[in-house]
C-alpha positions in Angstrom: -49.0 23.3 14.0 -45.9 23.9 16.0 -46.1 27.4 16.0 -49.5 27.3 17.0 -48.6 25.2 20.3 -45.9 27.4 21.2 -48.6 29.9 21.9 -50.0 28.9 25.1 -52.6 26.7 23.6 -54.6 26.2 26.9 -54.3 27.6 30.4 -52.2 26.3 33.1 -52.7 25.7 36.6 -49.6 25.4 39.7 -49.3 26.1 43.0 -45.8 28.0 44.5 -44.7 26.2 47.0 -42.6 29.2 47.2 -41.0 32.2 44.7 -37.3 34.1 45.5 -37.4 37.4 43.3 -34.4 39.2 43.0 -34.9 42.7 41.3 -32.2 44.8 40.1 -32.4 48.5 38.6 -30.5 50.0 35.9 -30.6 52.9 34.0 -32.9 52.6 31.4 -30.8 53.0 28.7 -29.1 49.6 29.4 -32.3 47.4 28.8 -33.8 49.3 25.9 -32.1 47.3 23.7 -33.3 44.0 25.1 -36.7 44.6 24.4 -39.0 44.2 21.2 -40.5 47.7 19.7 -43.4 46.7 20.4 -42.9 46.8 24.3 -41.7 49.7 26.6 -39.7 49.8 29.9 -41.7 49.7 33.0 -39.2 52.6 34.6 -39.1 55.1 38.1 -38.9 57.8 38.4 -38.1 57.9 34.6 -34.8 57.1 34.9 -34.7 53.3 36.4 -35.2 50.5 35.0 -35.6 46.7 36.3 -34.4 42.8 35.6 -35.9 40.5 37.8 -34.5 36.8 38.5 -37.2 34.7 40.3 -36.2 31.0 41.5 -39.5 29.7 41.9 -40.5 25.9 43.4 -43.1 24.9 41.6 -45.6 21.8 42.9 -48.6 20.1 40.7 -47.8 22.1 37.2 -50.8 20.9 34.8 -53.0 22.0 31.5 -55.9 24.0 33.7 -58.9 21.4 34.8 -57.1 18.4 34.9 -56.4 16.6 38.5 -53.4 17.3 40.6 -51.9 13.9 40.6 -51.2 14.7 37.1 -49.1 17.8 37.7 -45.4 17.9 37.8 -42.9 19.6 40.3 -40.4 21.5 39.0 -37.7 24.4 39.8 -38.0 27.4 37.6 -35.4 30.2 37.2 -36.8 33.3 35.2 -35.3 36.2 34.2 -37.4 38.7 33.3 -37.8 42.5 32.4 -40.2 44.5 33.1 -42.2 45.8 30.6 -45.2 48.2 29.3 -47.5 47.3 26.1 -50.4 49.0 25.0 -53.0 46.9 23.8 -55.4 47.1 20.7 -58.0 48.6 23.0 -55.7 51.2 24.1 -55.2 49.9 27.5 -52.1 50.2 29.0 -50.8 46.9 30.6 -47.7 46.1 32.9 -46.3 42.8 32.9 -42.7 40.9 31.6 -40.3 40.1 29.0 -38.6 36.8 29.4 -34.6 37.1 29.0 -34.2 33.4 29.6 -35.6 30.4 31.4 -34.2 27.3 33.0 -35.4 24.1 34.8 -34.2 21.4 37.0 -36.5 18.9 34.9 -35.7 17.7 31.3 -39.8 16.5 30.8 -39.8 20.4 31.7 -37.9 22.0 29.5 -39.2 19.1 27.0 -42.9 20.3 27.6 -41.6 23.9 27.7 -40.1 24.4 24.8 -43.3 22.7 23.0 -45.9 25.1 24.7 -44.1 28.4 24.6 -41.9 30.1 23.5 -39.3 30.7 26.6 -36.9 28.7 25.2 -35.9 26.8 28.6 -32.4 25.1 29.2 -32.0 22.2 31.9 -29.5 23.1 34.9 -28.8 21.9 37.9 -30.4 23.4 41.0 -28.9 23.1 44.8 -31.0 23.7 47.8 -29.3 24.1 50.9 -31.1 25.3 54.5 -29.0 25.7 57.9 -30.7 27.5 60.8 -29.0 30.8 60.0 -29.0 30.6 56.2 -31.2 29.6 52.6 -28.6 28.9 49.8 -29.9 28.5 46.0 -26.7 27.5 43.6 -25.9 26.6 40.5 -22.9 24.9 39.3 -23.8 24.7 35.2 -25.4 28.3 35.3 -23.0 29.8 37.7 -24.9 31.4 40.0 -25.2 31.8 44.0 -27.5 33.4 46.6 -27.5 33.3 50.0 -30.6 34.8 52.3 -30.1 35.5 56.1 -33.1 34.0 58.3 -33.8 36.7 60.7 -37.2 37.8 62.7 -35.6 41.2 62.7 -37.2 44.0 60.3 -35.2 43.1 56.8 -34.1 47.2 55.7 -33.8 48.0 51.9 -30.3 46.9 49.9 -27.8 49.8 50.9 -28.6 51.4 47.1 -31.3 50.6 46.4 -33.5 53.9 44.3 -36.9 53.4 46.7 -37.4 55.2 49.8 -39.4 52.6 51.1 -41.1 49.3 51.5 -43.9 51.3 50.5 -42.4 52.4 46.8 -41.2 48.8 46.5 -44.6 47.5 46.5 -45.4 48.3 43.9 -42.2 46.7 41.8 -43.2 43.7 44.0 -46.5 42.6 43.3 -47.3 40.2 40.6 -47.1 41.4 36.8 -50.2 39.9 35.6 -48.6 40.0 32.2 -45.9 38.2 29.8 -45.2 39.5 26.2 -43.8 37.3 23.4 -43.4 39.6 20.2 -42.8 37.8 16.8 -41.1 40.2 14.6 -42.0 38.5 11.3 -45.6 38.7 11.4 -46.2 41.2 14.1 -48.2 39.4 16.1 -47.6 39.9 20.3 -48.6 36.6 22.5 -49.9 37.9 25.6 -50.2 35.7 28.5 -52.0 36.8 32.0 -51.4 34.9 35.3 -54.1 35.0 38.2 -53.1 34.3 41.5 -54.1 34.6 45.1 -52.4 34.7 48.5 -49.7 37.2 47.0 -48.1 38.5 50.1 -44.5 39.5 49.5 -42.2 39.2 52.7 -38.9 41.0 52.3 -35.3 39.1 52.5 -32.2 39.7 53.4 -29.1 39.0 51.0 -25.8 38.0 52.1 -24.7 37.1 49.0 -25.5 36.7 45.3 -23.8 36.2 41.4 -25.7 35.1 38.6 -23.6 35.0 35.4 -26.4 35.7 32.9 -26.6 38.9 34.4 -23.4 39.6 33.2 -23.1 38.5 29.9 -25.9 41.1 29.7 -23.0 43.4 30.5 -24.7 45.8 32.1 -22.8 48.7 34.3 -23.1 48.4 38.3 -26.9 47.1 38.3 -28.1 48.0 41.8 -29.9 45.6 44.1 -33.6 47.5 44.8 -35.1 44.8 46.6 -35.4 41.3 47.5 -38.4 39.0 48.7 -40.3 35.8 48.8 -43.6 34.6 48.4 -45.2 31.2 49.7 -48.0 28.9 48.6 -49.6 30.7 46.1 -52.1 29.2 44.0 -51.7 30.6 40.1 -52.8 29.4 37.0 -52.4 31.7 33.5 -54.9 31.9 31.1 -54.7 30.8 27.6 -52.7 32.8 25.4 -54.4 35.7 23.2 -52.5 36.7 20.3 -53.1 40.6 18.9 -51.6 42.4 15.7 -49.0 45.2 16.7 -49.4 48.3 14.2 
């Protein structure tokens, strides 16, 4: 019964107050490991490949149908790779593999860890706003990022491996969706999100360090691009579980 809830039993509604994605590229040699067989990289160009974190404030969080007042607020941390799976009926679909998950709320990583299988830790999140600057920090996990305010036209991160906003586009709209693989019985739990609104506006970092990233130890990741979304309605449908052969 356990294993069954962990499988995205029913869908899930929440609305995004807002959602800080941070995507870094690497060469794809670095993440293959990281990934089930049953999944492939989601590379550029053939040679890049990308970790996301997203820091996500999350308002009215609730089993799909029910009212808002019984929703939660919570702020999620993801870290997330992104992926390629080809389903049953041959279709090729783009989505993520979650690395690790963490919450601000005990009752959410509680109700988490019950519904799927993201295995989510509580931390301690710090939200600081000054008229220059947005801070998100983290003493337990360790990490730091500080965003510039500015009205000017925010350029690419100095390495970054786009050209463009353009190319970035498309490494910045939503993955509709999330693979969990169990390696004992085969089975891959695919989840899809459905939102609206999703209109990416481009940030610029003064500063970041997340530790998780580097107990990944991965060599000289490279910043390729950094944005935000606000109030985005989203719900994910029910899980649907498919034999991988």
């Amino acid at each position: 019964m356990l294993s069954f809830l962990k499988n995205h039993p029913f869908a899930v509604s929440a609305h995004f107050d807002s959602s800080t994605v941070l995507t870094f590229a690497v060469p794809k040699e670095q993440l293959e490991h990281l990934i089930p067989d049953c999944l492939t990289l989601d590379t550029f160009k053939d040679k890049w490949a990308f970790v996301a974190v997203a820091m996500v404030q999350t308002k009215d969080l609730r089993p799909k149908g029910l009212p808002k007042f019984m929703g939660n607020n919570f702020f999620l941390i993801g870290y997330r790779v992104f992926v390629r799976y080809t389903d049953t009926r041959g279709k090729n679909l783009r989505g993520l593999y979650i690395l690790k998950s963490e919450t601000d709320k005990r009752k959410m990583q509680f109700m988490g860890n019950i519904f799927t299988h993201y295995n989510y830790t509580t931390t301690d999140i710090k939200q600081e706003e000054t008229n220059s600057t947005t801070v998100l920090s983290s003493i337990k996990s360790n990490f730091k990022l500080r965003l510039n305010k500015t009205d000017k036209e925010v350029a690419l991160p100095e390495h970054s491996p786009f050209a463009d906003w353009k190319e970035v586009r498309r490494y910045a709209g939503p993955l509709p969706f999330t693979f969990t693989y169990n390696e004992n019985t085969k089975e891959v739990l695919i989840i899809e999100g459905v939102r609206q609104n999703w209109k990416p506006s481009a940030v610029e970092v003064n500063e970041y360090h997340f530790e998780f990233l580097e107990t990944l130890n991965l060599k000289k990741p490279v910043l390729a691009n950094a944005f935000v979304i606000r109030d985005i309605p989203y719900h994910w449908k029910k899980g649907k579980i498919e034999v991988w052969t």
